[in-house]
C-alpha positions as CSV (number, residue, x, y, z in Angstrom):
1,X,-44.5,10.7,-22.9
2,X,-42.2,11.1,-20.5
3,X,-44.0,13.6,-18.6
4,X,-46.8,11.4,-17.9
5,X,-44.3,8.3,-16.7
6,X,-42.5,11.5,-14.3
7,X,-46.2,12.1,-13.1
8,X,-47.3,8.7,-12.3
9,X,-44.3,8.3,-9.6
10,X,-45.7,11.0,-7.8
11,X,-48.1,8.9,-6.5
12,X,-45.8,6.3,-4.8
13,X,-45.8,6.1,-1.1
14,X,-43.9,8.8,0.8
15,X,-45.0,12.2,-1.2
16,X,-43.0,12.5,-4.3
17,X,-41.9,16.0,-5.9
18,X,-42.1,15.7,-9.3
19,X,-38.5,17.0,-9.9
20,X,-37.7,13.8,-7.8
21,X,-39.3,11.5,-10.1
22,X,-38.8,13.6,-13.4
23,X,-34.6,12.4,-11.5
24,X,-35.4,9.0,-11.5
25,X,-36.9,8.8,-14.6
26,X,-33.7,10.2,-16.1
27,X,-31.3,7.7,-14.0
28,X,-33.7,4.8,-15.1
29,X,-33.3,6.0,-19.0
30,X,-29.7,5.4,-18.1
31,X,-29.7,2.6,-17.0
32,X,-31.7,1.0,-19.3
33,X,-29.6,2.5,-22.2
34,X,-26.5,1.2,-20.4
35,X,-27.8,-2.2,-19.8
36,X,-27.8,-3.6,-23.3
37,X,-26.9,-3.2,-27.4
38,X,-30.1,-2.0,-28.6
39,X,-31.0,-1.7,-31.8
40,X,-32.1,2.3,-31.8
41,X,-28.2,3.2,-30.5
42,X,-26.9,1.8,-33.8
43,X,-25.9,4.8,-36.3
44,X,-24.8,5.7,-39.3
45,X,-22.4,9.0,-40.1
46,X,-19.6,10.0,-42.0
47,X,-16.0,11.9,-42.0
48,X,-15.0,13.5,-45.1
49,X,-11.2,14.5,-44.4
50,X,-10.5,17.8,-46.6
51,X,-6.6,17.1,-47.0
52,X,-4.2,19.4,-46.7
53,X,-6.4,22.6,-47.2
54,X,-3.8,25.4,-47.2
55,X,0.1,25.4,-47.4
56,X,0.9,28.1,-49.4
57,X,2.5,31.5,-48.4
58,X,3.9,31.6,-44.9
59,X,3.3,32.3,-40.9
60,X,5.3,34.4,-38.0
61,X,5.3,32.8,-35.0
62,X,5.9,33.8,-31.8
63,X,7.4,31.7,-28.4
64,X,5.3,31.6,-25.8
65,X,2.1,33.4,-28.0
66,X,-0.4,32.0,-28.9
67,X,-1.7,34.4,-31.8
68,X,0.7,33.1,-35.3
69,X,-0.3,36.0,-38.2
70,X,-0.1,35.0,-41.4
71,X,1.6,36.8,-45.2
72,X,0.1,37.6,-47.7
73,X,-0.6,34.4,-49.2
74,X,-1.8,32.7,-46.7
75,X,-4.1,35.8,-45.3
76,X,-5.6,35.5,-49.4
77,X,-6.1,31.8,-49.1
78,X,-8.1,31.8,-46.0
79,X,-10.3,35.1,-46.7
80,X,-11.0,33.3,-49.8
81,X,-11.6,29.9,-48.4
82,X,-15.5,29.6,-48.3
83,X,-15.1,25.4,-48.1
84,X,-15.8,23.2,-44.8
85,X,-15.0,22.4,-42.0
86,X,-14.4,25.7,-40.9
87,X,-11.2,27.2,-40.1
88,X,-11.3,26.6,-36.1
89,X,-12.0,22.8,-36.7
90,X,-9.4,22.7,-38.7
91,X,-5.6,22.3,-37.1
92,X,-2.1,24.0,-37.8
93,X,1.6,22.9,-37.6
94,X,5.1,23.6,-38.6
95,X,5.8,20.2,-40.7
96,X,8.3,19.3,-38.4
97,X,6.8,20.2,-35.5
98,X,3.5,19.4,-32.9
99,X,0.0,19.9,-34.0
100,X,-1.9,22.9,-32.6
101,X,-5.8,23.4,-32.8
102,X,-7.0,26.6,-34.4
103,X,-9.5,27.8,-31.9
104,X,-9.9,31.9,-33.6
105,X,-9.7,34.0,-36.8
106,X,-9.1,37.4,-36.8
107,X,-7.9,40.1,-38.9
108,X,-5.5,42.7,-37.8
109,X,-6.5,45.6,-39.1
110,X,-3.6,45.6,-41.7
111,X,-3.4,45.3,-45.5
112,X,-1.7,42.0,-46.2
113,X,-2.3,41.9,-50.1
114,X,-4.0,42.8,-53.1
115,X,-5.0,40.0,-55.3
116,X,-6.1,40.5,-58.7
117,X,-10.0,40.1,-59.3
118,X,-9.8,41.0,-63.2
119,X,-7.1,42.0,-64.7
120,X,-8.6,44.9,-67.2
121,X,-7.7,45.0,-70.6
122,X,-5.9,47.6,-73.3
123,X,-4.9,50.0,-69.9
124,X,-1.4,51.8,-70.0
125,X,1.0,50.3,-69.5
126,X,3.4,51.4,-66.2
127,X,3.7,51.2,-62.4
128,X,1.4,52.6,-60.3
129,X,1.0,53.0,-56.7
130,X,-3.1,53.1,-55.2
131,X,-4.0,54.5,-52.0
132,X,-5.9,51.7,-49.9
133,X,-9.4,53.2,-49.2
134,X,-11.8,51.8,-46.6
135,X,-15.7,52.2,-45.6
136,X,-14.3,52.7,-42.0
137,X,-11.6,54.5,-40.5
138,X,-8.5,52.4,-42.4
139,X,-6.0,54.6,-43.4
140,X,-2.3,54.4,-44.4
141,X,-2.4,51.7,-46.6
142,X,-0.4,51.6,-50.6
143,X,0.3,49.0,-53.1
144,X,2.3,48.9,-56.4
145,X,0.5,47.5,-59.4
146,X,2.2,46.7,-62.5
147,X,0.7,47.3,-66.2
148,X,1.7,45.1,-68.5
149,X,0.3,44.2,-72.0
150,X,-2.8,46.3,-70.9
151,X,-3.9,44.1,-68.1
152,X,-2.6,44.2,-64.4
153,X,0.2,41.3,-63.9
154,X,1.1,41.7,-60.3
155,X,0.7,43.8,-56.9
156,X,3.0,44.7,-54.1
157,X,1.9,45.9,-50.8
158,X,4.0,49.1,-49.7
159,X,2.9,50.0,-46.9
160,X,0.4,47.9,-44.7
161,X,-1.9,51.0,-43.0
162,X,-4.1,50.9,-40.0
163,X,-7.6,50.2,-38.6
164,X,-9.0,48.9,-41.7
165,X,-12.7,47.2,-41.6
166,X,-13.1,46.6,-45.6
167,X,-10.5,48.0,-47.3
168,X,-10.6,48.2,-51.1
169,X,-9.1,50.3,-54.3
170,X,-10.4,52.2,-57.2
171,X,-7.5,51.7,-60.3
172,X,-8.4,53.5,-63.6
173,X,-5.7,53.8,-66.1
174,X,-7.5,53.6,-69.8
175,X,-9.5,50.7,-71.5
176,X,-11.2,48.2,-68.8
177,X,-9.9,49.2,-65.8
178,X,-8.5,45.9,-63.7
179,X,-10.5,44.9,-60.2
180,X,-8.9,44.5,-57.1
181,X,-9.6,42.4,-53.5
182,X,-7.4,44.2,-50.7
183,X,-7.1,41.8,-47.5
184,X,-6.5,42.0,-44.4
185,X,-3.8,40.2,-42.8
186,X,-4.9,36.9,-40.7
187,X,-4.1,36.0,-37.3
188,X,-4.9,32.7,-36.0
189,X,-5.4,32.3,-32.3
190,X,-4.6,28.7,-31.4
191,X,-4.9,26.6,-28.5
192,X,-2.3,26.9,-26.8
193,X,1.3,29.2,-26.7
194,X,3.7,28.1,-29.0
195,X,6.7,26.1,-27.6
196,X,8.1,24.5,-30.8
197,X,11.8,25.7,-32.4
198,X,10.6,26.7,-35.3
199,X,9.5,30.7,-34.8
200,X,10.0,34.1,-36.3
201,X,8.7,35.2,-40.2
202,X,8.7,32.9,-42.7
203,X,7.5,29.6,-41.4
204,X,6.2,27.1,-43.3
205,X,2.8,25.4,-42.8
206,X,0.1,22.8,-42.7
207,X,-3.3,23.2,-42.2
208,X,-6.2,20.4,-42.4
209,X,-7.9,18.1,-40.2
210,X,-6.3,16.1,-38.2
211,X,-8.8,15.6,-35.6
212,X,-11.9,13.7,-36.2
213,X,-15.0,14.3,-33.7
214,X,-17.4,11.6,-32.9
215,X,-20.6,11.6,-35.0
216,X,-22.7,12.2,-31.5
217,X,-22.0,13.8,-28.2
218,X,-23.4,10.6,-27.0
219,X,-21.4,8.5,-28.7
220,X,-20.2,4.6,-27.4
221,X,-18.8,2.9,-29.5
222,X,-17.4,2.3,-33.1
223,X,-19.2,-0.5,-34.8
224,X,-17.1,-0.1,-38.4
225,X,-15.1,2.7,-39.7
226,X,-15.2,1.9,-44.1
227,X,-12.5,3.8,-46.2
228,X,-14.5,2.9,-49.4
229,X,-12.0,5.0,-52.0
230,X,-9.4,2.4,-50.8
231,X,-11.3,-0.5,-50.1
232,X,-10.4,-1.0,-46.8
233,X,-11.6,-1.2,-43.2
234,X,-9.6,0.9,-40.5
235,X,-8.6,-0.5,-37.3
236,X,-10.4,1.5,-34.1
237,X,-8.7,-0.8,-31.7
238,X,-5.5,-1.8,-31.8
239,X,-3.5,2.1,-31.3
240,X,-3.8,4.4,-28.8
241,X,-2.1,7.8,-28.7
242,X,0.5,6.0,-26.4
243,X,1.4,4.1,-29.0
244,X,1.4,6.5,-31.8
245,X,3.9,8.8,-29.1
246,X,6.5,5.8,-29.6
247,X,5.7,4.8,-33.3
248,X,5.6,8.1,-35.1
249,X,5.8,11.3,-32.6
250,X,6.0,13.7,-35.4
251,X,3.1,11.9,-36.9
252,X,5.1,12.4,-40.1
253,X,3.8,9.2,-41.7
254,X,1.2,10.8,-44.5
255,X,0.1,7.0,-46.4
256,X,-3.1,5.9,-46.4
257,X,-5.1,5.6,-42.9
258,X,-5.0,2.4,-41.5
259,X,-6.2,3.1,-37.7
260,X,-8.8,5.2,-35.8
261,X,-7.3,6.7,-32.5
262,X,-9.2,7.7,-29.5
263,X,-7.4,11.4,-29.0
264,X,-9.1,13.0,-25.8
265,X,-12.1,15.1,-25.4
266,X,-13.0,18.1,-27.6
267,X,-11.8,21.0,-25.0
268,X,-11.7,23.6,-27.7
269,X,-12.5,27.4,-26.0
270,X,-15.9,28.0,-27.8
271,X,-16.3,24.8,-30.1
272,X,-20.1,23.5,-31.2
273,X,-18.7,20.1,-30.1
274,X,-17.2,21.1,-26.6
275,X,-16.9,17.9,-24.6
276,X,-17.3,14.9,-27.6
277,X,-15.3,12.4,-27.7
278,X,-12.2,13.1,-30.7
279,X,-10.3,10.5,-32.7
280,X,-7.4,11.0,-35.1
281,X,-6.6,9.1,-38.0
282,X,-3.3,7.1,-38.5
283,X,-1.3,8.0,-41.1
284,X,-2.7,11.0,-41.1
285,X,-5.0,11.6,-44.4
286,X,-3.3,14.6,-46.7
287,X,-5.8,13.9,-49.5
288,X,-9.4,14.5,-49.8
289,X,-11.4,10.9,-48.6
290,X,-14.9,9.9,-47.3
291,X,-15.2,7.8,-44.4
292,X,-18.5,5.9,-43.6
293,X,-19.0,5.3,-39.7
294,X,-21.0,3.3,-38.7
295,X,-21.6,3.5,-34.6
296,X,-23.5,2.7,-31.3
297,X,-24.6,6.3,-29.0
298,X,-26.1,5.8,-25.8
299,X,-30.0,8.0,-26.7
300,X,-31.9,10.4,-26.1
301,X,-32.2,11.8,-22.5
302,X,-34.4,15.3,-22.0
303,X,-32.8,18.0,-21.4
304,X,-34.5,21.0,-21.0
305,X,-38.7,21.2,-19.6
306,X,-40.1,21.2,-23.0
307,X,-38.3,17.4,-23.7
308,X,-40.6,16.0,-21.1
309,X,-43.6,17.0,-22.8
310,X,-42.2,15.7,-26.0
311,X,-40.1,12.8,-26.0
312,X,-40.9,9.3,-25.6
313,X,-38.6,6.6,-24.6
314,X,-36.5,5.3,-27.6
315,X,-38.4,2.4,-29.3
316,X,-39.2,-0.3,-28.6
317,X,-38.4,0.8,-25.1
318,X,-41.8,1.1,-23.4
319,X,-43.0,3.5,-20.8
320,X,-44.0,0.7,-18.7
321,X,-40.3,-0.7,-18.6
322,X,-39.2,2.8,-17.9
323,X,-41.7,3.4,-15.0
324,X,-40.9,0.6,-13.3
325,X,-37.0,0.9,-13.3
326,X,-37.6,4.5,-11.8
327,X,-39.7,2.8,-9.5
328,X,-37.0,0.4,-8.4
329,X,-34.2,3.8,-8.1
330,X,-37.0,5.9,-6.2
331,X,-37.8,3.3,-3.5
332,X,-34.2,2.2,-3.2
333,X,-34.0,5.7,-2.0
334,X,-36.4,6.3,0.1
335,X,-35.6,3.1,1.8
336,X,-32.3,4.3,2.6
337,X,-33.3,7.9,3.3
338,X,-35.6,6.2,5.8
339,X,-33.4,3.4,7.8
340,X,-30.9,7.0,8.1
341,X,-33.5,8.1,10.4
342,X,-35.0,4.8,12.1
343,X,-33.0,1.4,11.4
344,X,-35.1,-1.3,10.5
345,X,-37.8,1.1,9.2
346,X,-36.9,1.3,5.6
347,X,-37.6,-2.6,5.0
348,X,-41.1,-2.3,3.5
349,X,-39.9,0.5,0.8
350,X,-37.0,-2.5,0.2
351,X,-39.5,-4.8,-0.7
352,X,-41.6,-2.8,-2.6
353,X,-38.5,-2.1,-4.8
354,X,-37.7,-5.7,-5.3
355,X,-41.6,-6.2,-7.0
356,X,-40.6,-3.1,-9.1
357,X,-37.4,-4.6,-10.1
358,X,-39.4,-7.9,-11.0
359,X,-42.0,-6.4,-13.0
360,X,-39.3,-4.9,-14.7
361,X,-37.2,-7.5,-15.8
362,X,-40.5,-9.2,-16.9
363,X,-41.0,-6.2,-19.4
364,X,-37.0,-6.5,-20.1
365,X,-37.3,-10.0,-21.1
366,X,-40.0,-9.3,-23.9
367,X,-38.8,-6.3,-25.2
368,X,-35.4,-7.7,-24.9
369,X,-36.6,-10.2,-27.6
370,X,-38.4,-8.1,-30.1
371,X,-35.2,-5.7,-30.4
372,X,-33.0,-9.1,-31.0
373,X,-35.2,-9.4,-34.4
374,X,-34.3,-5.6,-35.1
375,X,-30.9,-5.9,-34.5
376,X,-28.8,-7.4,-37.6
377,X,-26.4,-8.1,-35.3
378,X,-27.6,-10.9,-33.4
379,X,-28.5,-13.6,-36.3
380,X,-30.2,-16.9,-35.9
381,X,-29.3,-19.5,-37.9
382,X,-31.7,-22.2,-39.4
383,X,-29.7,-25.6,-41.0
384,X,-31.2,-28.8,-42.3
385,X,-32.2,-31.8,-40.2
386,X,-28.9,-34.0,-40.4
387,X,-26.2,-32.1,-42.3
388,X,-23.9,-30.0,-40.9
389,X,-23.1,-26.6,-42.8
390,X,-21.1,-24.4,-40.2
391,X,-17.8,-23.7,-39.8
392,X,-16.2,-22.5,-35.9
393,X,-18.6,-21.3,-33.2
394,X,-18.9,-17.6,-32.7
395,X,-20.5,-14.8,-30.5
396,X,-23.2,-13.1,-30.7
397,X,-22.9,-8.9,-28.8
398,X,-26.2,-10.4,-26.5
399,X,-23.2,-13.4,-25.3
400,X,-24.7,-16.1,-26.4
401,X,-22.7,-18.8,-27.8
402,X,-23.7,-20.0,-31.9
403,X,-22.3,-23.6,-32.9
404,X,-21.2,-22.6,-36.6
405,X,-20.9,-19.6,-38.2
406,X,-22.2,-18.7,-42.0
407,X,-22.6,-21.6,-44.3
408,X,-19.4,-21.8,-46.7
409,X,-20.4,-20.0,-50.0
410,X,-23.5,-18.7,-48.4
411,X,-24.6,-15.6,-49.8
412,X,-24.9,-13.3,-46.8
């Protein structure tokens, strides 16, 4: 484990704290990580864009405020909304206008609406206005509810209230009395003030994702992005948001996605994916679609004291490789901490890094070539003595140059 790798530096020359070799143990994970494609990095994850989720009903906004509440409609849709992602990973926009991250959900204390649970049966018919109760200290609150046929065919909120927690009615007019949901009205808190023309009651809407975050917070690279319900790859590296400012700055192009855009760090106030890297997709996807992603992330590194006692180094990474690369950082160190004090005096530490760095790179090398078999990435090709079956030459991620590429109608 890598405890017991930490434990082993402390026994180099020059005392060792084990916080400073539980350090270079960490920077050697890092570097090893960094140092090649292995075949543990390589992932598999998806997206599932939710399309437009709501649109219905309206907002107010307000210039310069970053709270937007929302009508009646809209406050039903999302105290109704039990789906995923959640509501602050999903973002909002005037159609016309910049897109805004929801970052909070709140409810204002208000009665927005009053939908309709069951609509009773053989009750009198008429027009009736309710008191809006509440378990807390809600009070103020009326709504209109029309009779018709026996059954209850539409609400009107009179007057909003104040201060409610749950608010809810009783309604009994004859036969099966109808059931009511009272709600709240919703204010979202986004991530910034808003600064676009369109403000005031009545403003129309979209919210869904457009913001895709990478599968891992240690995410490095894309290896395939695969819109199956289209049959199509999607291009991660052709655009960048530079690009997409001159192409389509509205980003009112809604076809089907074509590209994968890097789009910043995740610097959402109180997100569970605070600092990962974020993508969008381009057009932007209005319908509900899977997206299989396929990926490289850097690994494991420990994080807390428990981790040391746990985790090994990621296969087929041995401890030996790892000990002697912390080796290598340690003694570079101290030989530098010690010519700082008397030139010339650091030179043995030196050299006992270079055999560290040597006995690494021999441990390197072999492990190097067991993860080239585990790796579908790097291929070897076997032909028959005399005949030719490649086509061009090709690279493989390790650099190495192939002569020929798969065999024409080869079934790989």
């Amino acid at each position: 484990m890598l405890y017991d790798v930490a434990f082993a530096l402390t026994r180099l020359p020059g005392k060792t704290a084990l916080a400073r070799a539980q350090t270079a143990v960490y920077r050697a994970l890092e570097a090893i990580y960094d140092q090649a494609d292995w075949s543990f990095q390589k992932g598999f994850s998806g997206w599932l864009a939710p399309g437009i989720v709501f649109n219905q009903g309206t907002y107010t906004t307000t210039p310069y405020s970053n709270l937007i509440q929302a009508d009646g409609t809209a406050s039903s849709l999302i105290a109704n909304y039990t789906g995923q992602p959640l509501v602050t990973q999903l973002q909002y926009r005037n159609p016309a206008f910049a897109i805004y991250d929801i970052i909070g959900l709140s409810w204002n204390g208000t009665v927005a609406a009053l939908d309709i649970l069951t609509p009773g049966s053989a009750q009198t018919n008429g027009t009736y206005t309710v008191s809006i109760l509440d378990t807390g200290s809600g009070t103020g609150g009326t709504a209109q509810v029309v009779v018709s046929g026996g059954q209850a065919v539409s609400t009107t909120i009179l007057t909003a209230g104040s201060n409610y927690t749950a608010p809810y009615v009783t309604f009994s007019h004859g036969g099966t009395a109808a059931t009511f949901q009272a709600v709240q009205q919703a204010v979202l808190t986004l991530d910034r003030p808003w600064a676009e023309p369109g403000s005031g009651t009545g403003q129309p809407y979209y919210i869904y994702q457009h913001y895709f975050v990478a599968p891992v917070q240690d995410w490095r690279k894309w290896i395939a992005i695969q819109d199956f319900t289209n049959d199509q790859p999607l291009d991660f590296w052709s655009l960048t948001r530079a690009d997409l400012a001159n192409i389509d700055p509205q980003r009112q192009d809604q076809s089907i996605p074509t590209n994968v855009v890097p789009a910043g760090i995740d610097q959402r106030a109180g997100s569970a994916t605070y600092g990962w890297q974020r993508f969008e997709l381009y057009p932007w996807q209005g319908n509900l679609c899977p997206y299989t992603l396929s990926y490289r992330r850097r690994g494991q590194l420990p994080k807390v004291l428990s981790d040391w006692m746990t985790m090994y180094p990621e296969h087929p990474i041995t401890e030996n490789m790892v000990e002697f690369k912390a080796k290598e950082i340690l003694l570079l160190d101290k030989a530098a901490e010690m010519e700082e004090k008397v030139p010339g005096s650091g030179r043995g530490m030196t050299l006992l890094a270079e055999v560290a760095k040597k006995q690494y790179y021999e441990y390197f090398g072999q492990v190097l070539s067991i993860d080239l078999n585990l790796d579908g990435e790097n291929l070897t090709h076997t032909h028959q003595p005399g005949k030719w079956q490649g086509n061009q030459s090709y690279a493989t991620l390790g650099g190495k140059l192939n002569l020929g590429s798969y065999p024409t109608g080869a079934g790989v």
